[in-house]
BAMI-520035 format. One record per residue (C-alpha): residue number from 1; x, y, z. Coordinates in Angstrom, 2 decimals, always signed. Example, Ala and Ser with C-alpha at 12.3 -4.5 7.8 and 13.67 -1.06 7.14 Angstrom:
(pt 1; (+12.30; -4.50; +7.80));
(pt 2; (+13.67; -1.06; +7.14));
END
This chain:
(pt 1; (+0.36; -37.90; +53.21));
(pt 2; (-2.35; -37.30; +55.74));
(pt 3; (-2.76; -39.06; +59.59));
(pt 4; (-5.54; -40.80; +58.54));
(pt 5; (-4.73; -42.50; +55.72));
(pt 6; (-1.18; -43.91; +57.41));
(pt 7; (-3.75; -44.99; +60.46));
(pt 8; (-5.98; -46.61; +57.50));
(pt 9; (-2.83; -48.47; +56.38));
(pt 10; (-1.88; -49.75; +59.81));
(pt 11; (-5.39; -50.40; +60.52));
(pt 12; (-5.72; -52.16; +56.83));
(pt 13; (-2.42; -54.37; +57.46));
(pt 14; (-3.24; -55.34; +60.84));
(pt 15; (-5.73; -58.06; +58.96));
(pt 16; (-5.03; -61.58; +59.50));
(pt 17; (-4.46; -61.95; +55.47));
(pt 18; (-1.28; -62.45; +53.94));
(pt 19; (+0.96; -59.24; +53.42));
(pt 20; (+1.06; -59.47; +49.31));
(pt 21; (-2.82; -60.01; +49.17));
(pt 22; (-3.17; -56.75; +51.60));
(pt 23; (-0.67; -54.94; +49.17));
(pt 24; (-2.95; -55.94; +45.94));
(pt 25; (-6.14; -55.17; +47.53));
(pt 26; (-4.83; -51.80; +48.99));
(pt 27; (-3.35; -50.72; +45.73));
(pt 28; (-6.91; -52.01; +43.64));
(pt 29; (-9.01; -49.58; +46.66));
(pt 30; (-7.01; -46.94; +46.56));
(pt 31; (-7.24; -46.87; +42.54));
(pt 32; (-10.74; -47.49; +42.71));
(pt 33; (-11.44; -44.42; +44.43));
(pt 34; (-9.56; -42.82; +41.52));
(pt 35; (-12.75; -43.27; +39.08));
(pt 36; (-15.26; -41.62; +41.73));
(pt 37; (-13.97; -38.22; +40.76));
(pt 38; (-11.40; -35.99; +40.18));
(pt 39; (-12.43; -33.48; +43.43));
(pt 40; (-11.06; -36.75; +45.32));
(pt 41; (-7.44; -36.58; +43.82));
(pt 42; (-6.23; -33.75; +46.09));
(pt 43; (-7.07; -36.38; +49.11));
(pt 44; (-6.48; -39.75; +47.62));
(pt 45; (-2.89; -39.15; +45.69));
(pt 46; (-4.98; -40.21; +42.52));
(pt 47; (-3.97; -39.22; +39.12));
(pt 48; (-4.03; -39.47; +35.48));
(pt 49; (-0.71; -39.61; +33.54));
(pt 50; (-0.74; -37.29; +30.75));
(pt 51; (-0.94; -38.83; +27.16));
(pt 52; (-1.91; -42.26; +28.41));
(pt 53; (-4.88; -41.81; +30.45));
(pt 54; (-3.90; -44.52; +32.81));
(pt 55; (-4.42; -44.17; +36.59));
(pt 56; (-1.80; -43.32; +38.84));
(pt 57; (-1.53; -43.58; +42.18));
(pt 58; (+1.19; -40.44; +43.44));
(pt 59; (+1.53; -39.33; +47.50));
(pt 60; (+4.47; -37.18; +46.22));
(pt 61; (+4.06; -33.50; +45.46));
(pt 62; (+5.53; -32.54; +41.90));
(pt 63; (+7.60; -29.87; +43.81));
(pt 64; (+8.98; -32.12; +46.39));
(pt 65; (+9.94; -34.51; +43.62));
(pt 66; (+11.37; -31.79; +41.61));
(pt 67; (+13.43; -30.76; +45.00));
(pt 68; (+14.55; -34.94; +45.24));
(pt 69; (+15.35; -35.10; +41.23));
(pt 70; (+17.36; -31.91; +41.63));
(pt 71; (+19.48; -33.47; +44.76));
(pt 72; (+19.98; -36.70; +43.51));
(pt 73; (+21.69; -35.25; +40.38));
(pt 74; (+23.78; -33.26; +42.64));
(pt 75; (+25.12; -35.93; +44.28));
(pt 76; (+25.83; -38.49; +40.96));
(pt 77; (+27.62; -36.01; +39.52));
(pt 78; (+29.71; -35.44; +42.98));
(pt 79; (+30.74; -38.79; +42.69));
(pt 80; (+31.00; -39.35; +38.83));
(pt 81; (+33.58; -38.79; +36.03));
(pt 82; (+32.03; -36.84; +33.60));
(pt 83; (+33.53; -37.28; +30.01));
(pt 84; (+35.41; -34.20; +28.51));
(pt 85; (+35.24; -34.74; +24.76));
(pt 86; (+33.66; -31.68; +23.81));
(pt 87; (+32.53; -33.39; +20.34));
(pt 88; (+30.10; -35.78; +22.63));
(pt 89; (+29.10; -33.41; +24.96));
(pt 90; (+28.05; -31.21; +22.11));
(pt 91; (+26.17; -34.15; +20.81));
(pt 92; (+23.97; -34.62; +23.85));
(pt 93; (+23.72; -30.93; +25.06));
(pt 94; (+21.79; -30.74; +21.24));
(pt 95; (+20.04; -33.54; +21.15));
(pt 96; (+19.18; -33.23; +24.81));
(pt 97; (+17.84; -29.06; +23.92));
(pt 98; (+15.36; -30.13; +21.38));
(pt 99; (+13.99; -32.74; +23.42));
(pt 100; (+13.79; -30.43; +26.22));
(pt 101; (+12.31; -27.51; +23.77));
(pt 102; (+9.11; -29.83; +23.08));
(pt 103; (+8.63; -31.45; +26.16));
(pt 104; (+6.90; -28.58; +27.74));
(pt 105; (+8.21; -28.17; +31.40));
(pt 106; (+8.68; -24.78; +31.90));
(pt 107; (+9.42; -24.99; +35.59));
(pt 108; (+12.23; -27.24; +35.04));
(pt 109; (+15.73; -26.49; +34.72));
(pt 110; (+17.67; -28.85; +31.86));
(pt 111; (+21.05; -29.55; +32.56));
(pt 112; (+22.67; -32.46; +30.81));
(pt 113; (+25.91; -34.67; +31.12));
(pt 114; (+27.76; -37.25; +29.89));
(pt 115; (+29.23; -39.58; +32.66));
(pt 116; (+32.31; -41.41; +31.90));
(pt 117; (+32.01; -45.26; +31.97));
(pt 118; (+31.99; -47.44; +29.01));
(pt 119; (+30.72; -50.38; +31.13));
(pt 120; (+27.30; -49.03; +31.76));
(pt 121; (+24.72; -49.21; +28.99));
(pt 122; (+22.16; -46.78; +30.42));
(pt 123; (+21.02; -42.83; +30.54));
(pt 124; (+18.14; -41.64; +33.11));
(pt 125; (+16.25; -38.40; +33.81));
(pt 126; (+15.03; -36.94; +36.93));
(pt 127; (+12.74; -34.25; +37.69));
(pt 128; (+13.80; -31.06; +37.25));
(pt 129; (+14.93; -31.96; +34.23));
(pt 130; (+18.19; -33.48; +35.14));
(pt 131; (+19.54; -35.67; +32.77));
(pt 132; (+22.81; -37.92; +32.31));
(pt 133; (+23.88; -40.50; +29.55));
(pt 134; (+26.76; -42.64; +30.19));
(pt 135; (+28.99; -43.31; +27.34));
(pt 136; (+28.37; -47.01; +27.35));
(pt 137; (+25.54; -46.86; +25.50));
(pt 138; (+26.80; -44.51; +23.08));
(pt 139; (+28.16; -47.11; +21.35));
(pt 140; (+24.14; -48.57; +20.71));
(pt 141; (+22.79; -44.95; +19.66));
(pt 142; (+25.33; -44.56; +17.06));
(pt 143; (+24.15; -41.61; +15.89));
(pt 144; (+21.92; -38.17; +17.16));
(pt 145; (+18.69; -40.41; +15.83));
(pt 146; (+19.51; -43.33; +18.26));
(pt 147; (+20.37; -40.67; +21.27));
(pt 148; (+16.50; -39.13; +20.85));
(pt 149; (+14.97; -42.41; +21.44));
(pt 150; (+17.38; -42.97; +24.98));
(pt 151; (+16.49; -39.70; +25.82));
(pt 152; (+13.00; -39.17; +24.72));
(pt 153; (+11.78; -42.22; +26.87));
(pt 154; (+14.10; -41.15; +29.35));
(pt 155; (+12.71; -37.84; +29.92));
(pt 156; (+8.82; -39.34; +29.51));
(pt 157; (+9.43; -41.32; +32.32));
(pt 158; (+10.19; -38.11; +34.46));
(pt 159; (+7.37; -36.36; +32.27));
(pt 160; (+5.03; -39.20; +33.17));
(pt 161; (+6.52; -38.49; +37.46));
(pt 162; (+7.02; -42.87; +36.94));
(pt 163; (+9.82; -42.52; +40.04));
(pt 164; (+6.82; -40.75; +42.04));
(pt 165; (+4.62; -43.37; +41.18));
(pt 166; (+7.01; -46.12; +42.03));
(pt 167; (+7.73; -44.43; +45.28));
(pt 168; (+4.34; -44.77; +46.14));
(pt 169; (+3.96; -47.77; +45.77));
(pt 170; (+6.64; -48.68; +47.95));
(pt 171; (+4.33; -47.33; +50.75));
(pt 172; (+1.82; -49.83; +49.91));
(pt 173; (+4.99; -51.99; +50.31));
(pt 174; (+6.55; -50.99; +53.16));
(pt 175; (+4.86; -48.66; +55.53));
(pt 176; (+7.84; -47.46; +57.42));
(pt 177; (+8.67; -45.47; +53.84));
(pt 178; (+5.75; -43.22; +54.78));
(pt 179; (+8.40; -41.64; +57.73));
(pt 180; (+10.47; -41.13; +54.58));
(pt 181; (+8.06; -38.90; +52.59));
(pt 182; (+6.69; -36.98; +55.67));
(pt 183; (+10.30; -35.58; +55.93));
(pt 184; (+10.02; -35.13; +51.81));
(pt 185; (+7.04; -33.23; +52.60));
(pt 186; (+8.48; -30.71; +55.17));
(pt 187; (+10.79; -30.02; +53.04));
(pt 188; (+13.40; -31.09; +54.26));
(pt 189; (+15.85; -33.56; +51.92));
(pt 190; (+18.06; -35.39; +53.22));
(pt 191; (+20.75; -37.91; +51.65));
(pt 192; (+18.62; -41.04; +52.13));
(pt 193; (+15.37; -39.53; +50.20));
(pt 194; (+17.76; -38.70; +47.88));
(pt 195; (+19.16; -42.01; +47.01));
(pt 196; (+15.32; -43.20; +47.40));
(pt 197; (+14.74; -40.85; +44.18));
(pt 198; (+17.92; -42.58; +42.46));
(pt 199; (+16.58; -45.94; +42.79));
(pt 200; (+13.11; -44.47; +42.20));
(pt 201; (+14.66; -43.03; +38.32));
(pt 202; (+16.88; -46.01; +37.77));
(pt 203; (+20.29; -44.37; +38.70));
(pt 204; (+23.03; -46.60; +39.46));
(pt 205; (+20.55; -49.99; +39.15));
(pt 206; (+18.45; -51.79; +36.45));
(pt 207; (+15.87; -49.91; +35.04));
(pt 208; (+13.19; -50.29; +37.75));
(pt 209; (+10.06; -49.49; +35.68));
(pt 210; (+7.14; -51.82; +35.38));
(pt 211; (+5.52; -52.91; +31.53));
(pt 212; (+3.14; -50.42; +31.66));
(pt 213; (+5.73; -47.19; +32.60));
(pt 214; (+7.99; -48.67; +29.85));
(pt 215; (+5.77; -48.75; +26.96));
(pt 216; (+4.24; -45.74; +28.32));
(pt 217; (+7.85; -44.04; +28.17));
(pt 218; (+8.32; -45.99; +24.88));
(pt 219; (+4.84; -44.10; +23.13));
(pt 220; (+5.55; -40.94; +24.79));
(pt 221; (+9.09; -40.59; +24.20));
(pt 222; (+8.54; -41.64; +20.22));
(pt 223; (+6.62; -38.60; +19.48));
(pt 224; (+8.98; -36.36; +21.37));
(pt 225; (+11.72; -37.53; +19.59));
(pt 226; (+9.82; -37.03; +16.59));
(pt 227; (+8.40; -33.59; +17.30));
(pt 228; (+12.02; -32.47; +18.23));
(pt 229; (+13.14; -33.47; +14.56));
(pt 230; (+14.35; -36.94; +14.41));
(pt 231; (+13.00; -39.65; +12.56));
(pt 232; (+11.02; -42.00; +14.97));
(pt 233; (+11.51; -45.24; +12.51));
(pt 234; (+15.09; -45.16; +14.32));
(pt 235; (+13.73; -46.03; +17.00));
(pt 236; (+13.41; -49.24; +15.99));
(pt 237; (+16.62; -49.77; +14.43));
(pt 238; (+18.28; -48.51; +18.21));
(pt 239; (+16.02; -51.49; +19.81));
(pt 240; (+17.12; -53.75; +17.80));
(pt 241; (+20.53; -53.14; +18.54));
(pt 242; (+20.03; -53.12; +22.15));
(pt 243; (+18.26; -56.39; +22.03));
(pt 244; (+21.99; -57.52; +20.35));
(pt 245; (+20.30; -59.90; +17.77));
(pt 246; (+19.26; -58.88; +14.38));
(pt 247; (+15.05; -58.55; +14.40));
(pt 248; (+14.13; -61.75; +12.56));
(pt 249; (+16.38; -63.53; +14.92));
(pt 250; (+15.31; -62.18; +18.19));
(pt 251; (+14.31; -65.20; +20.75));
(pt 252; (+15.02; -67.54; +18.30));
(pt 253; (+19.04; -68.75; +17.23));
(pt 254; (+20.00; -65.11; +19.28));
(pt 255; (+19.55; -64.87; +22.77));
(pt 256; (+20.38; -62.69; +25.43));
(pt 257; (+20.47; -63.68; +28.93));
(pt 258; (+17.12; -61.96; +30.29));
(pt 259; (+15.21; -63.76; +27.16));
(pt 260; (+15.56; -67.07; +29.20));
(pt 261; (+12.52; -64.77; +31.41));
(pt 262; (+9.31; -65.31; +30.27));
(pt 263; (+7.74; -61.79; +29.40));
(pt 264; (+4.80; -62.45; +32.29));
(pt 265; (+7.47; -62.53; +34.88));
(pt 266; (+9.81; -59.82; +33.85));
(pt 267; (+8.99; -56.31; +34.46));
(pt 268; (+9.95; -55.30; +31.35));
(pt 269; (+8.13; -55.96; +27.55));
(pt 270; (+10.02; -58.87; +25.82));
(pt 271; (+12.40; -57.25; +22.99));
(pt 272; (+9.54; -58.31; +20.10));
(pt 273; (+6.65; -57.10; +21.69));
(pt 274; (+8.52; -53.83; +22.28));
(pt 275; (+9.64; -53.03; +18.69));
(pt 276; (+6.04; -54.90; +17.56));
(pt 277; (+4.66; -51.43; +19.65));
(pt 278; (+7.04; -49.15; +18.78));
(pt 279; (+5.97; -50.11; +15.05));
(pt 280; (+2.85; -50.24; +15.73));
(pt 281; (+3.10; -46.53; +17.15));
(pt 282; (+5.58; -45.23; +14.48));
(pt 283; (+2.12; -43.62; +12.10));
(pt 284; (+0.90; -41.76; +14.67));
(pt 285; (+4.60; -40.41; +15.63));
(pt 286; (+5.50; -39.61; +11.92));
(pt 287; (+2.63; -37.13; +12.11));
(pt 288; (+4.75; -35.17; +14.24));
(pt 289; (+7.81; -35.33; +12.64));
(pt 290; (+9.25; -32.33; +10.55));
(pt 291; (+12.66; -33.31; +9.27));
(pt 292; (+15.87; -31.82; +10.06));
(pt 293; (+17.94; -29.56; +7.36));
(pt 294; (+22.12; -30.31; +9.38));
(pt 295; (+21.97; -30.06; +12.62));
(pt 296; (+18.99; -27.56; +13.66));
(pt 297; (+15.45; -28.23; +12.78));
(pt 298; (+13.99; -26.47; +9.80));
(pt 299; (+11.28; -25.65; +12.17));
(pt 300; (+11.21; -24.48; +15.65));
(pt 301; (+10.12; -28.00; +17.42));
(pt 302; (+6.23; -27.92; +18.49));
(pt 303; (+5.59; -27.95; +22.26));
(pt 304; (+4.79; -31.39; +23.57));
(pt 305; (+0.86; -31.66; +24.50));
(pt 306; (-0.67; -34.95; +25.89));
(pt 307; (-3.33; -35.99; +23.60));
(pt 308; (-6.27; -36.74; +25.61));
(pt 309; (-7.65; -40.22; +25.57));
(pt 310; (-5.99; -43.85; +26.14));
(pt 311; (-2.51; -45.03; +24.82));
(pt 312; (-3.29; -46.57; +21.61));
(pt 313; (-3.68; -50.49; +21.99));
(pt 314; (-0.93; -52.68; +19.90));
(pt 315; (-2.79; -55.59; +19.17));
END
């Protein structure tokens, strides 16, 4: 984060127009200087998210994030009750290697566990490769199949640095996080950043992630999953039992209480139109996928590489 650009800011929000339209038209600038070229990126926090394509807009250094990811993990698991049934942990320490063996992040250091609550349907990965699943939603995965697609798009959204991007953002939206990220930048981390990076990686809240960050964790983590050995036509099966209705049903006689949202308004793809992609994705995964002879691959798992190019449109 240079001077300049937090004077440009205050400068930029000191115009008589309303706060949200100065946020939009900020955001649409910055990005625009995105497609002038890539010797601007350094400067401008301007990037392209590997596999996708799509323009990103990231103020926070990979290593500083890393350095946030790895203290926020710290301190969940301080205050957590990690599950002891060696037959689970097993489960997600294997599932969670071969994941980790394809998703090409040398530089980051996998730890997994398994956090004790059957009340919480969620998982999450940080950078550094720090990731938990809680045993609520072990009871969705149902088996090793189901786990790969939680943490497949769990681990593309720290693949694809989403918390970093939603971060910044939040500078956009509230300039007095810029103090925030200086200190992030110095180096120095301190407990606040680090429950800025929890909220950033959905840990402890909702899934914070926009449409285009889920689907783009969604399409990513498919072909991980399916380059580490598992089946990605499961993935559908595991949607469909989050959604809690069976698919034919879905938004129709079988509701669940988010479906009252309209998709345009929620920041998350309606249960159809997410299993309509995944399916929609599921050729292009299955060229990937080698499957498994008991519970190692027959095949060491492929390093993941972004393709280059667009994410696939889904109709």
């Amino acid at each position: 984060m240079t001077l300049s650009f937090t004077n440009s800011m205050k400068t930029f929000l000191s115009v008589p127009i309303s706060r949200r339209t100065a946020i939009v038209l900020a955001g649409r600038g910055l990005l625009g200087i995105c497609l002038v070229g890539s010797s601007l990126s350094a400067l401008t926090g301007c990037y392209r998210a590997p596999g996708t394509a799509r323009d990103q807009l990231i103020f926070l250094s990979e290593e500083k994030e890393i350095a946030m990811g790895v203290s926020a993990f710290r301190e969940v698991l301080r205050q957590a009750r990690l599950n002891e049934n060696p037959e689970i942990n097993e489960m997600v320490h294997r599932v969670g290697q071969r994941i980790a063996a394809v998703a090409n992040k040398p530089e980051y250091h996998w730890e997994f566990a398994v956090i004790q609550d059957d009340r919480v349907i969620n998982a999450f990965a940080l950078p550094g490769g720090k990731v938990a699943v809680f045993t609520g939603i072990l009871k969705i995965t149902q088996n090793e199949a189901g786990l790969a697609t939680v943490m497949g798009h769990e681990v593309a959204h720290a693949l694809q640095r989403h918390g970093a991007e939603r971060m910044s953002r939040g500078i956009l939206e509230q300039i007095a996080q810029v103090g925030a990220l200086a200190g992030a930048a110095t180096g120095a981390i301190n407990p606040s950043v680090a429950m800025g990076a929890m909220g950033a990686y959905g840990v402890g809240v909702s899934l914070p992630f926009n449409r285009k960050q889920e689907s783009e964790a969604d399409y990513i983590g498919l072909r991980l999953m399916a380059q580490a050995g598992y089946d990605p036509r499961e993935a559908v099966a595991f949607w469909e039992r989050m959604s809690g209705c069976p698919r034919q049903m879905i938004g129709k006689l079988c509701f669940r209480s988010q479906q009252a949202i309209p998709e345009f308004l929620s920041t998350h793809p309606s249960d159809v139109t997410r299993i309509n992609q995944i399916e929609a994705w599921i050729p292009e995964a299955m060229r990937y996928y080698r499957p498994t002879d008991g519970l190692e691959p027959v095949h060491p798992p492929r390093p993941y590489q972004p393709p280059i190019g667009p994410m696939p449109k889904t109709g």
